[in-house]
MIMARLUM-850590 format. One record per residue: residue in three letters; x, y negated, z negated of N, C-alpha, C, O in turn; residue number from 1. Coordinates in Angstrom, 1 decimal, padded with zeros to 4 digits. Each point is the difference from the previous one (the first is absolute). Layout:
<nodes>
   aa     n_X     n_Y     n_Z    ca_X    ca_Y    ca_Z     c_X     c_Y     c_Z     o_X     o_Y     o_Z    i
  ala       X       Y       Z       X       Y       Z       X       Y       Z       X       Y       Z  NUM
...
</nodes>
This chain:
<nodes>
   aa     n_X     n_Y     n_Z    ca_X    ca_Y    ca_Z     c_X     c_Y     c_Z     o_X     o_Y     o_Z    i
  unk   000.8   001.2   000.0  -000.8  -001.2   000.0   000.9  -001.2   000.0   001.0   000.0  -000.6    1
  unk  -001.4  -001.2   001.3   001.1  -001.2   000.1  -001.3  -001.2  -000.6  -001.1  -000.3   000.5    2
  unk   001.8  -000.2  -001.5  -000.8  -000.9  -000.6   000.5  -001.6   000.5   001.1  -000.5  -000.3    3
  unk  -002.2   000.0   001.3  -000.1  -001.5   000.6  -000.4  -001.2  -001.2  -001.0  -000.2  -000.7    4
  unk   002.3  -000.6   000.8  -000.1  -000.7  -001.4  -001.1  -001.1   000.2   000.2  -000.8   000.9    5
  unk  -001.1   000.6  -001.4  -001.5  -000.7  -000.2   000.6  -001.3  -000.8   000.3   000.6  -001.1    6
  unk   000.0  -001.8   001.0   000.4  -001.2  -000.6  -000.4  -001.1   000.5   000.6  -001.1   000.0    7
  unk  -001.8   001.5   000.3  -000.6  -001.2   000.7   000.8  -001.1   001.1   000.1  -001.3   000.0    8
  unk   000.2   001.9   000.5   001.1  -000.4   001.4  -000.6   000.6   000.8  -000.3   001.2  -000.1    9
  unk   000.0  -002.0   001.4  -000.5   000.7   001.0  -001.0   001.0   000.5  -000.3   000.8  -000.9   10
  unk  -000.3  -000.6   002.0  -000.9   001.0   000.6   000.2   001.3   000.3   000.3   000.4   001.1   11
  unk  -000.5   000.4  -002.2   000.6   001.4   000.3  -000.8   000.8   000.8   000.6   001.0   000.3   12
  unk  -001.9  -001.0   000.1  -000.6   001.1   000.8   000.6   000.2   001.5  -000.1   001.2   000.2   13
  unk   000.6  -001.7   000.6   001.0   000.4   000.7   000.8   001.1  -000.4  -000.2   001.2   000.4   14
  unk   000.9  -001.4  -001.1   001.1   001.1  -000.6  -000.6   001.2  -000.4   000.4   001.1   000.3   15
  unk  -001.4  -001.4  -001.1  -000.5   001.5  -000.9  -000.7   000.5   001.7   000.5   001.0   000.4   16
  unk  -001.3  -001.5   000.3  -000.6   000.7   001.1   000.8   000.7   000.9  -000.4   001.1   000.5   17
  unk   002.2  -001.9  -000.2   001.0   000.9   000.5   000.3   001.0  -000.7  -000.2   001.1   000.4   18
  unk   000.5  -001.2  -001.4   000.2   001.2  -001.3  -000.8   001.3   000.4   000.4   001.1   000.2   19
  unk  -001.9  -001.8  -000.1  -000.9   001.6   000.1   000.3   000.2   001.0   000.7   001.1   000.0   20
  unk  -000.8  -001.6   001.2   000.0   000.7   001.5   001.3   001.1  -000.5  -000.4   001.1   000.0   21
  unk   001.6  -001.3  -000.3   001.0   000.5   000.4  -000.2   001.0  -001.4   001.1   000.5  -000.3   22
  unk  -002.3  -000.3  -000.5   000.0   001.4  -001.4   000.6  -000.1  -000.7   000.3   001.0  -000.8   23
  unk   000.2  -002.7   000.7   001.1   000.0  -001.3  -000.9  -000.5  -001.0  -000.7  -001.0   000.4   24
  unk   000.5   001.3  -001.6  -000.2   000.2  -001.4   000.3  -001.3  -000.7   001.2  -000.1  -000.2   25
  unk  -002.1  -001.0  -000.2   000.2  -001.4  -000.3  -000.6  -000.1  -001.0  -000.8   000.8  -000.3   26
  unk   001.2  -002.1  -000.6  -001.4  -000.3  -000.7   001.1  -001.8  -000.5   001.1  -000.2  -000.4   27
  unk  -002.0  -000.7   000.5  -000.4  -001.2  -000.4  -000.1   000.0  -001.2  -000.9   000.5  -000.6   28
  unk   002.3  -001.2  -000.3  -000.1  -000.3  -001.2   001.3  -001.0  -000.4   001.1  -000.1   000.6   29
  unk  -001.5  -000.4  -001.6   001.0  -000.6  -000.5   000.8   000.4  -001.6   001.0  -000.7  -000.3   30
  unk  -001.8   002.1  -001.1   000.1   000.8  -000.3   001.5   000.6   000.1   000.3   000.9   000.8   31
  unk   000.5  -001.7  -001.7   001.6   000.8  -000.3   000.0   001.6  -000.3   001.0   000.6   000.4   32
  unk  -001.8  -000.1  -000.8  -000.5   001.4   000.2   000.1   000.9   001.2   000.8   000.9   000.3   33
  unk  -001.9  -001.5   000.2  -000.5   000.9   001.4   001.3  -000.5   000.7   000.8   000.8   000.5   34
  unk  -000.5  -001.9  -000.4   001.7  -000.2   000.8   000.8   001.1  -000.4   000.4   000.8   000.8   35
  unk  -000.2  -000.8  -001.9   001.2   001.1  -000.8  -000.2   001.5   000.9   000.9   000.8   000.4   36
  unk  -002.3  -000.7  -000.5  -000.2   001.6   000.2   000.1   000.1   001.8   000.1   001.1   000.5   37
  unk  -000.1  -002.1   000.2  -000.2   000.1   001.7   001.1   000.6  -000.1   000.7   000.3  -001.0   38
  unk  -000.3  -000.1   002.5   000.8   000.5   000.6   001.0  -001.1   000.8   001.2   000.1   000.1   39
  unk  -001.9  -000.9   000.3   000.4  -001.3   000.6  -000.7  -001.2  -000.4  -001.0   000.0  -000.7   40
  unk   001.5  -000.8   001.1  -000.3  -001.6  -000.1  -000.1  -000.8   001.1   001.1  -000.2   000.6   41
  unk  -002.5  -000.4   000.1   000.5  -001.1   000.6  -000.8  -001.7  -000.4  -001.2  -000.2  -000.3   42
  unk   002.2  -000.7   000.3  -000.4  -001.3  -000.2  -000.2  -001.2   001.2   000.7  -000.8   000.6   43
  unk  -002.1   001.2  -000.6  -000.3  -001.0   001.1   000.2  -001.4  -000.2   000.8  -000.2  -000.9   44
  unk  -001.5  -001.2   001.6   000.4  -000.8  -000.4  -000.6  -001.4   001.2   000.5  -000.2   001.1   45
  unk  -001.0  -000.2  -001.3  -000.1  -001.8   000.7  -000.2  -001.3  -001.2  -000.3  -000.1  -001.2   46
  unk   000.7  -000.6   002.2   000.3  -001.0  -000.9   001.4  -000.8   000.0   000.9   000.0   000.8   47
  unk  -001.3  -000.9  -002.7   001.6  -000.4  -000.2   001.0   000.6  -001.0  -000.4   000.7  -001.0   48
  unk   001.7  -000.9   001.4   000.5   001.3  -000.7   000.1  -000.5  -001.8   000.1   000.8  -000.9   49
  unk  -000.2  -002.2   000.8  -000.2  -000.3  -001.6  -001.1   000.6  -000.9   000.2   000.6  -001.0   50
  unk  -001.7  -000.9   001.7  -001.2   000.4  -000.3   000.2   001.6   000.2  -000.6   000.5  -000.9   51
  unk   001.0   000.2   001.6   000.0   001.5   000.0   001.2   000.4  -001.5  -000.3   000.6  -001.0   52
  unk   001.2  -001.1   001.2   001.2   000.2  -001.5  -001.0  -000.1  -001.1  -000.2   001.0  -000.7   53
  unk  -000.4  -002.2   000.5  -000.5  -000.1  -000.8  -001.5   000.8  -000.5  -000.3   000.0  -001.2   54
  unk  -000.4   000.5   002.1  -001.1   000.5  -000.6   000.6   001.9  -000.1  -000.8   000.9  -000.4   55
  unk   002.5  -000.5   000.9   000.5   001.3  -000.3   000.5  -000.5  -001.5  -000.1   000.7  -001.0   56
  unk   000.3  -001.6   001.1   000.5  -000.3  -001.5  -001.2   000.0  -001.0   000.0   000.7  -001.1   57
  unk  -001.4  -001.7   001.7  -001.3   000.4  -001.2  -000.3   001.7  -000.5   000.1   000.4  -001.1   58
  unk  -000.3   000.3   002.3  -000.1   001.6  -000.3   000.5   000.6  -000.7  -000.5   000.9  -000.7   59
  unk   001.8  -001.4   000.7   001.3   000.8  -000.6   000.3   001.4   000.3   000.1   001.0  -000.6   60
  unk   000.0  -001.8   002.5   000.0   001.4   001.1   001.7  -000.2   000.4   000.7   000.8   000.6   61
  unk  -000.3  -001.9  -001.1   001.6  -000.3   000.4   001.3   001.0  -000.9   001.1   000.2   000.4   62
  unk  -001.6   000.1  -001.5   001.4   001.1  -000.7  -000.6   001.0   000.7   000.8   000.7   000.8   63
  unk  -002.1  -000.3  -000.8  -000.9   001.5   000.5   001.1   000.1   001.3   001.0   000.8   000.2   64
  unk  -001.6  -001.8   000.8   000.9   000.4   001.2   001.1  -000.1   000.1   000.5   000.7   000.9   65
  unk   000.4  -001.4  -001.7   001.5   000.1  -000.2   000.4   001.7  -000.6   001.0   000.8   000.4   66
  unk  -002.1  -000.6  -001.3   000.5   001.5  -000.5   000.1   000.6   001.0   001.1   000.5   000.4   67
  unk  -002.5  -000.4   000.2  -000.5   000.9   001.2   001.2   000.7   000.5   000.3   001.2   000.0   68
  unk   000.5  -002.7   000.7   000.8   000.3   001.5   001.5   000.4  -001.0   001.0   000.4   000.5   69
  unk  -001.4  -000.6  -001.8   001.9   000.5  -000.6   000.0   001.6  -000.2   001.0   000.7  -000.1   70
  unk  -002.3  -000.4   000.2  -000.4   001.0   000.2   000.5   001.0   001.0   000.4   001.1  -000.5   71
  unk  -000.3  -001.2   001.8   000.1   000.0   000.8  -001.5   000.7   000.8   000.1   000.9   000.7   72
  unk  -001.4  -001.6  -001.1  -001.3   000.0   000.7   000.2  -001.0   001.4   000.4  -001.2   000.1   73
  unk  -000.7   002.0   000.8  -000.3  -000.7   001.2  -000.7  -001.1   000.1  -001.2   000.2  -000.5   74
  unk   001.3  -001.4   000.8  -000.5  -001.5   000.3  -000.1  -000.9   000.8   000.8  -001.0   000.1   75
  unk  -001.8   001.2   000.7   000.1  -001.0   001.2  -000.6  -001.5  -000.3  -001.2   000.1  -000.3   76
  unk   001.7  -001.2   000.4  -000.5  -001.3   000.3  -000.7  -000.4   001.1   000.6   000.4   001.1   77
  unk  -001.7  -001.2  -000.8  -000.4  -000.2   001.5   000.3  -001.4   000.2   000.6  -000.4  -000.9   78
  unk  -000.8  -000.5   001.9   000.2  -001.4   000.1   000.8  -000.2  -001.4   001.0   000.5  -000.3   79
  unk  -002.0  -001.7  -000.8   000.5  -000.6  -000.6   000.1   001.2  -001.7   000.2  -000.3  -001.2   80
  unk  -000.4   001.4   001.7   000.0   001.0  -000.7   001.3   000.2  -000.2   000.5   000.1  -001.2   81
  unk   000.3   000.0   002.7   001.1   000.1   000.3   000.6  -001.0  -000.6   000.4   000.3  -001.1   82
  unk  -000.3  -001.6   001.5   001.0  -000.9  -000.6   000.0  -000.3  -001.5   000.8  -000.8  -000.5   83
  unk  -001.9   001.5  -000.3   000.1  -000.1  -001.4   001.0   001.0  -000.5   000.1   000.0  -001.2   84
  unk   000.8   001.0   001.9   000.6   001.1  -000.4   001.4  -000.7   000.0   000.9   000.6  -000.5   85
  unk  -000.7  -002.0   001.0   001.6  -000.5   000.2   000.0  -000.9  -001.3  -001.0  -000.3  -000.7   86
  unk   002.2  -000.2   000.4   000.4  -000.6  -001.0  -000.4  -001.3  -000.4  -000.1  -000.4  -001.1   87
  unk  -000.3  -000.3   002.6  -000.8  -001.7  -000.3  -000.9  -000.3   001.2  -000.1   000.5   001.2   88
  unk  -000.4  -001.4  -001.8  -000.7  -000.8   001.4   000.0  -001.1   000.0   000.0  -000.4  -001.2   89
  unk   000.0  -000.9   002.3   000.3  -001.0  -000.2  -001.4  -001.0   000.6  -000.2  -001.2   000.3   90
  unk  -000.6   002.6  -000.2  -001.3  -000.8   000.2  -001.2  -000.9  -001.0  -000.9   000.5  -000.8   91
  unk   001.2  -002.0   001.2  -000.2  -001.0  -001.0   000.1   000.1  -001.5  -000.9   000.0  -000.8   92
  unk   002.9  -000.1   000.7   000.4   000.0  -000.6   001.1   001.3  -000.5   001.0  -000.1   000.8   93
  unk  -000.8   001.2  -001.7   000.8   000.0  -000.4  -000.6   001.6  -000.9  -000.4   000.0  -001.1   94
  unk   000.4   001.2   001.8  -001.4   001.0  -001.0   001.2   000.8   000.2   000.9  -000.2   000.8   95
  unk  -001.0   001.2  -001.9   000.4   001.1   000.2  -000.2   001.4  -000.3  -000.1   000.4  -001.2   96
  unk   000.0   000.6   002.4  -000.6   001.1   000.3   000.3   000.9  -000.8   000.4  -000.3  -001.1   97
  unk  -000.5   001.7   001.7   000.1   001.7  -000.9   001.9   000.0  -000.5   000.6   000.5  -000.9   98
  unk  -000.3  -001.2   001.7   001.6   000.5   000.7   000.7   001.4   000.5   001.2   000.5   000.1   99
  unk  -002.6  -000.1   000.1   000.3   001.6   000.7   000.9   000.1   000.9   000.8   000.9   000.1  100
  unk  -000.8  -002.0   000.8   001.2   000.0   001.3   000.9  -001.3   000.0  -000.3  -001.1  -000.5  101
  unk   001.2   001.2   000.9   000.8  -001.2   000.2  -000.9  -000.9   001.0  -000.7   000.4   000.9  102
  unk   000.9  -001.8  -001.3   000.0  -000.9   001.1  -001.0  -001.4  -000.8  -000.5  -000.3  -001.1  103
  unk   000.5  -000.2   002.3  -001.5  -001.6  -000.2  -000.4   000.0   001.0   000.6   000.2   001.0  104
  unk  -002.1  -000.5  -001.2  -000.9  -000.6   000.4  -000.2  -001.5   000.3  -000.3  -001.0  -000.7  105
  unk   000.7   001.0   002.4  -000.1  -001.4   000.4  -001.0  -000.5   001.0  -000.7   000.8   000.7  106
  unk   000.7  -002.2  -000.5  -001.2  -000.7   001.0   000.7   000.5   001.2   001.2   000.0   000.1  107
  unk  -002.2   000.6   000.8   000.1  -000.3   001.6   000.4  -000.8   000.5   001.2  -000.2   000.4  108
  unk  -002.4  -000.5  -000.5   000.0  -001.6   000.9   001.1  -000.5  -000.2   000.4  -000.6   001.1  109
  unk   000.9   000.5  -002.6   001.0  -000.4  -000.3   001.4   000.7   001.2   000.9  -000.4   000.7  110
  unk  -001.3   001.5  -000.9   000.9   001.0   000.6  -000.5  -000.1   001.6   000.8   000.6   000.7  111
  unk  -001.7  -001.1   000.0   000.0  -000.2   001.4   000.9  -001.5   000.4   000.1  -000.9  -000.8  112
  unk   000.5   000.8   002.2   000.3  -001.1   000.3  -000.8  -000.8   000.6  -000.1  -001.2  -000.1  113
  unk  -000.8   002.1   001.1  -001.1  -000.5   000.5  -001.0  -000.9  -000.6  -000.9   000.6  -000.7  114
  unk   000.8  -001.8   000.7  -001.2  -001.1  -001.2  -001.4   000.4   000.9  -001.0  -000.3  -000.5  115
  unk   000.9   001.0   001.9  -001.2   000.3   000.5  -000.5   001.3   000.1  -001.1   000.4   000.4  116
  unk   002.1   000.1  -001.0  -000.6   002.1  -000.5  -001.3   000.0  -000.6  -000.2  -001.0  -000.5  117
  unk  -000.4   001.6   000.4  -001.4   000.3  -001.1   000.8   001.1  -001.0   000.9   000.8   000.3  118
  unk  -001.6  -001.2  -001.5   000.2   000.5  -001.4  -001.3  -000.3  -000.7  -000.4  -001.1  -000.2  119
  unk  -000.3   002.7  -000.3   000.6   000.7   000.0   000.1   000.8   001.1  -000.8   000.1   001.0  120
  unk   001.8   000.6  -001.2   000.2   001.0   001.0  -001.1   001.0   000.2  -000.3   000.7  -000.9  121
  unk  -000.5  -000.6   002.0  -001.1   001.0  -000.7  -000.3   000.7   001.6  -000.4  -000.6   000.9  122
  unk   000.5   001.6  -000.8   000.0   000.7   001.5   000.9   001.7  -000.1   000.7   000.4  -001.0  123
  unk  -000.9   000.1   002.1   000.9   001.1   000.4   001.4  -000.4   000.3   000.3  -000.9   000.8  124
  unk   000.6   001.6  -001.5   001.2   000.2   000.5   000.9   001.4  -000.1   000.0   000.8  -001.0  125
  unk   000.8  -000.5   002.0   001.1   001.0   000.3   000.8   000.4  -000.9   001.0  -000.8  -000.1  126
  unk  -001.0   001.8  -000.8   000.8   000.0  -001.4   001.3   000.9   000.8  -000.1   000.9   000.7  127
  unk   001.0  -001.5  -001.1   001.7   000.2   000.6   000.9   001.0  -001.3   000.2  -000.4  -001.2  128
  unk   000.1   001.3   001.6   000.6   000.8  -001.3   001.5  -000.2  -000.5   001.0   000.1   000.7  129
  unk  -000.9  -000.3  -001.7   001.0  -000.7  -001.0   001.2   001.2  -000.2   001.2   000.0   000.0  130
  unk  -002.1   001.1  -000.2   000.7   000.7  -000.8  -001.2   001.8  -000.1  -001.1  -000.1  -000.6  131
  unk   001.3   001.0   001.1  -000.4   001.1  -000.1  -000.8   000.8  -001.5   000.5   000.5  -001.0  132
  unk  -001.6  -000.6   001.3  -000.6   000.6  -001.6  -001.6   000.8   000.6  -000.6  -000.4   001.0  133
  unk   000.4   001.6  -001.9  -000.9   000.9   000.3  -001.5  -000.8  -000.2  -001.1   000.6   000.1  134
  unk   001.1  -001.8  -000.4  -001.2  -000.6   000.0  -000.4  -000.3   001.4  -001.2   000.1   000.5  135
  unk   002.5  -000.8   000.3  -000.3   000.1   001.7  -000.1   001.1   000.9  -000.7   000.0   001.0  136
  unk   001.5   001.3  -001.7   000.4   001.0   001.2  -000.9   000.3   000.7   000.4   000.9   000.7  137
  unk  -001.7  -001.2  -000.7  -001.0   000.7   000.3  -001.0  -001.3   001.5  -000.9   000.1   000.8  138
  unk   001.7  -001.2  -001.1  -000.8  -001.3   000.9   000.3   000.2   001.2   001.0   000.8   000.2  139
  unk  -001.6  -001.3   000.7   000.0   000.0   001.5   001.1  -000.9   000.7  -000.8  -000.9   000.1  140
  unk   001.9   000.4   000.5   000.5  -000.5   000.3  -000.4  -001.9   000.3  -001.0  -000.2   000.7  141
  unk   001.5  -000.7  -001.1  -000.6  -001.2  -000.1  -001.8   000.1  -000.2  -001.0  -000.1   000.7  142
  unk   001.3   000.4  -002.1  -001.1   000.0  -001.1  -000.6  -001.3  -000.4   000.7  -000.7  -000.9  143
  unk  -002.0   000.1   001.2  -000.4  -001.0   000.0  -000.8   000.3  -001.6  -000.4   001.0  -000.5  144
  unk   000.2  -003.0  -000.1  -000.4   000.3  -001.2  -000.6  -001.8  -000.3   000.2  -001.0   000.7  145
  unk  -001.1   001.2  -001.9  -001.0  -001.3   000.0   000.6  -000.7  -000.9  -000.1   000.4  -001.2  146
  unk   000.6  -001.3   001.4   000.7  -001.3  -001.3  -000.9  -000.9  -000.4  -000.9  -000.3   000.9  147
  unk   000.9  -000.4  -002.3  -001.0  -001.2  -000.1   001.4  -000.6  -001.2   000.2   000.5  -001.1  148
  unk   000.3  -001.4   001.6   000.7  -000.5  -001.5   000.3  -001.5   000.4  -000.3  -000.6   001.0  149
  unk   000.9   000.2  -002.0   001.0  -001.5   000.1   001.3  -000.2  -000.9   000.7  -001.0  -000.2  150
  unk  -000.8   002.7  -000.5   001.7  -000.2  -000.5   000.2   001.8  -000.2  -000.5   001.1  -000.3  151
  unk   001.7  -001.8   000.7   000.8   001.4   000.1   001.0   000.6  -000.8   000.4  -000.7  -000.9  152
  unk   000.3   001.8   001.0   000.9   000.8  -000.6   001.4  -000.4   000.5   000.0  -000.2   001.3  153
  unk   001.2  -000.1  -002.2   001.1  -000.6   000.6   000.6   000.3  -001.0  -000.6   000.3  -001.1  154
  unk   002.4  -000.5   001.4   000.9   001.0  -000.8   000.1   001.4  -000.9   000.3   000.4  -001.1  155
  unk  -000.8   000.2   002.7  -000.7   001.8  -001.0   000.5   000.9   001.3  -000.5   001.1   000.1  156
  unk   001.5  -001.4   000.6   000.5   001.0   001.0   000.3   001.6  -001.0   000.0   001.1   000.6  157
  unk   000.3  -001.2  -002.1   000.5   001.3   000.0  -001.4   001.0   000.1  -000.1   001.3   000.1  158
  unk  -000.9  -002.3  -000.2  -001.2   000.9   000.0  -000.9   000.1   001.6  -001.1   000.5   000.2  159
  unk   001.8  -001.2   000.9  -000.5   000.0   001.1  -000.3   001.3   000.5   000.9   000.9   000.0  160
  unk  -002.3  -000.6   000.3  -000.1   001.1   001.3  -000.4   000.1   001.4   000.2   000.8   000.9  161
  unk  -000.9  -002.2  -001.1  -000.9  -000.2   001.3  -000.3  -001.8   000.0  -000.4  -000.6  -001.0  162
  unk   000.6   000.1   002.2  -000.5  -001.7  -000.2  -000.6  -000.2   001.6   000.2   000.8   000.9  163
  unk  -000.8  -002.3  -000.8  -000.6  -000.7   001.3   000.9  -001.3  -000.1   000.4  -000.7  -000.9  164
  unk  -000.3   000.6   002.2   000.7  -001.4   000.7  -001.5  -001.0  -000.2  -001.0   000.6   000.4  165
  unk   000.8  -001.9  -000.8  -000.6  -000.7  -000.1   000.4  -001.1   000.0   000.3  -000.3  -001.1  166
  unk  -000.1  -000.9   002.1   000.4  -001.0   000.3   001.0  -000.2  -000.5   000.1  -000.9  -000.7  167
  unk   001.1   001.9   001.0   001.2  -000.1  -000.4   000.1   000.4  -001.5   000.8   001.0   000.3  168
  unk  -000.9  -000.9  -001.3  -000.6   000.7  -001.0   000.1   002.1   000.0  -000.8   000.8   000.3  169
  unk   002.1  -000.6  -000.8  -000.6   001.4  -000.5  -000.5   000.0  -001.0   000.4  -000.5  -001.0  170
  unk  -001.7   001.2   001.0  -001.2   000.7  -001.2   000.1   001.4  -000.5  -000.7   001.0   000.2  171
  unk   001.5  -001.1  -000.8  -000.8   001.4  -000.8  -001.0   000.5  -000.2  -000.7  -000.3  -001.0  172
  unk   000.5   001.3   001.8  -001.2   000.6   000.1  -000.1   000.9  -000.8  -001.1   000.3  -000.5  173
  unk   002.3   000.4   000.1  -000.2   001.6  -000.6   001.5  -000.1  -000.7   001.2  -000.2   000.5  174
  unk  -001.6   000.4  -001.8   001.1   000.3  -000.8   000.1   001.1  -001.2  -001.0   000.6  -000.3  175
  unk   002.3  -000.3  -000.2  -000.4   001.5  -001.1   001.2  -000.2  -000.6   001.1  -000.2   000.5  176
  unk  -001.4   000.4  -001.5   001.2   000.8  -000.9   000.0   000.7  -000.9  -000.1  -000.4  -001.2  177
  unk   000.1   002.2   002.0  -000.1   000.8  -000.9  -001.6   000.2   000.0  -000.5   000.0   001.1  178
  unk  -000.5   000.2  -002.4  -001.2  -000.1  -000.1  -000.9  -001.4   000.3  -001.2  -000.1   000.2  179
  unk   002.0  -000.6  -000.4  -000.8  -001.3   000.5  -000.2  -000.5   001.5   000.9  -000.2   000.8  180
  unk  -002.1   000.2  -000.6  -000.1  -000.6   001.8  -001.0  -001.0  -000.2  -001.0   000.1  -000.6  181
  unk   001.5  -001.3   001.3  -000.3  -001.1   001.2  -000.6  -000.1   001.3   000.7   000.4   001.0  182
  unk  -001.7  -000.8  -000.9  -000.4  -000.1   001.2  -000.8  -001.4  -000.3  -000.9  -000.1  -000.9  183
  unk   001.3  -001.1   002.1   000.0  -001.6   000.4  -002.0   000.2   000.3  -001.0  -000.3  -000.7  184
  unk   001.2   001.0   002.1  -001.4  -000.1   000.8  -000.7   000.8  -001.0   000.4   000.2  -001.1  185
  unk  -001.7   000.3   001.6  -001.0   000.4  -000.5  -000.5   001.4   000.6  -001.0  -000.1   000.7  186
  unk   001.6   001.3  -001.1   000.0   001.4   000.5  -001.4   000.4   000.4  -000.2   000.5   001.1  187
  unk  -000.9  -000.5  -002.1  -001.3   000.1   000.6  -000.3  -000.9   000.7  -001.2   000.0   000.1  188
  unk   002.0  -001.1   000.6  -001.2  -000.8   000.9   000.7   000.1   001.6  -000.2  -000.7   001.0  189
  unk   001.2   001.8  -001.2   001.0   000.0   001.2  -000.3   002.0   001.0   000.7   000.9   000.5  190
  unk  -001.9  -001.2  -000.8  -000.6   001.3   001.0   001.2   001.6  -000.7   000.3   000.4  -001.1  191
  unk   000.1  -000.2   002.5   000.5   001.6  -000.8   001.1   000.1  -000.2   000.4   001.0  -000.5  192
  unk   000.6  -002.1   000.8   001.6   000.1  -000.5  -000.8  -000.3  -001.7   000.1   000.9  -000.8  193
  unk  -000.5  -001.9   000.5  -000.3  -000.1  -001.2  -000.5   000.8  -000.8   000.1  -000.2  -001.2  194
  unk  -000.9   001.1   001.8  -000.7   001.2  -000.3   001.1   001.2  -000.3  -000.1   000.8  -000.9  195
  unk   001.0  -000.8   001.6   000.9   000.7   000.2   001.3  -000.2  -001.2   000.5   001.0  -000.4  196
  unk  -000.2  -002.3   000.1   000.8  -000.6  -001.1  -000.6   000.7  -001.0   000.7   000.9  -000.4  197
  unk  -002.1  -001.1  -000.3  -000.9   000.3  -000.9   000.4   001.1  -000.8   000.4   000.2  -001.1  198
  unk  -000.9   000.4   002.6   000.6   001.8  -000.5   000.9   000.3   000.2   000.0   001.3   000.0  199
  unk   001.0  -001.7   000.3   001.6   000.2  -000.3  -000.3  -000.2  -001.7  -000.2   000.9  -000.7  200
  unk   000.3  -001.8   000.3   000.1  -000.8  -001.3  -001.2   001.2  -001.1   000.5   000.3  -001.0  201
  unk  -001.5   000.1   001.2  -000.9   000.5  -000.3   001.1   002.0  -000.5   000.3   000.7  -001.0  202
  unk  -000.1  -000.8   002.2   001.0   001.5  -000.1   000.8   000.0  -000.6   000.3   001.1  -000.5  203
  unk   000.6  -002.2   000.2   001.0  -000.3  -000.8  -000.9   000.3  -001.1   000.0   001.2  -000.2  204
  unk  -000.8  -002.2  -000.5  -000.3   000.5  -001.5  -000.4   000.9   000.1  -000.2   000.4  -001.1  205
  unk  -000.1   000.5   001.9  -000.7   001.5  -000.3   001.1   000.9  -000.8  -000.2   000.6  -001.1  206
  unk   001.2  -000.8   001.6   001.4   000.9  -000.1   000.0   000.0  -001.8  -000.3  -000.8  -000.8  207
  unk   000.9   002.2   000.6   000.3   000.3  -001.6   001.4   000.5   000.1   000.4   001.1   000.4  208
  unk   000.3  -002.3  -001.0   001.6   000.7   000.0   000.4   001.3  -001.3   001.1   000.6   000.0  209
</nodes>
């Protein structure tokens, strides 16, 4: 069972609806408990990344998930699910995340040179492989995927696996280290590579070492 962390962040029926199609075993909570006993973890996420720190902080879902992943329980972050797993964010102002992974959280629009790009970034893009991991081995050759953001993942190459070219801009799309995974775009809204990521990630927590 992979317990989808409920923190009042964002629209989760997307995700739980991908979950069933593909027979994976879910449940909606935010319960340090039913976390403890899953098998996996994923932390979805929209929004800003202060207001998301802070209402993992009301729960007192932030040591939970710290334990979780020291654990070594499987954990996927989604959009800003993802960027709560890195060390900081510098979106309006100065927050600081799980520090599950190396790196910060920075503005786009700052990191574009273009002053006429749109931000946020929000469309299909070509995810380019960083680095070889069994969460890809399974995608189709230039693997298309759905982004919605305006800040991104930066100074986290040791955790790179997969990123998009975006107005000059590499994005991390897909990052891991070890039990912890990253993913930028949004896996249930990216048809069957995403579908396909899911349960990669899904099979992972099945596994009993």
């Amino acid at each position: 069972m992979i317990a989808v962390i409920d923190y009042d962040v964002g629209n989760l029926f997307s995700l739980q609806a991908s979950l069933s199609a593909l027979s994976v075993d879910s449940v909606l909570t935010g319960d340090p408990e039913v976390i403890h006993r899953a098998d996996g973890i994923i932390l979805p996420g929209v929004g800003a990344f202060g207001d998301a720190a802070d209402k993992l902080e009301q729960y007192g879902l932030k040591d939970c998930l710290r334990s979780e992943a020291a654990s070594g329980k499987m954990m996927l972050g989604i959009c800003l699910g993802m960027q709560l797993l890195f060390e900081e964010s510098e979106e309006y102002g100065r927050h600081e995340g799980l520090g599950l992974l190396k790196g910060k959280v920075r503005s786009l629009r700052e990191a574009i040179q273009n002053p006429e790009a749109i931000v946020p970034h929000m469309g299909w893009n070509e995810l380019e492989t960083a680095r070889k991991d069994e969460l890809t081995g399974g995608l189709p050759e230039h693997p298309f995927v759905y982004f919605v953001h305006s800040y991104y993942a930066d100074e986290c190459e040791d955790s790179l696996v997969a990123y998009a070219e975006y107005e000059g801009v590499k994005v991390p799309g897909i990052v891991r280290r070890e039990n912890v995974v990253g993913m930028q775009f949004h896996p249930e809204k990216s048809g069957s590579v995403g579908l396909a990521l899911l349960k990669a990630f899904a099979d992972m927590c099945g596994r009993k070492e």
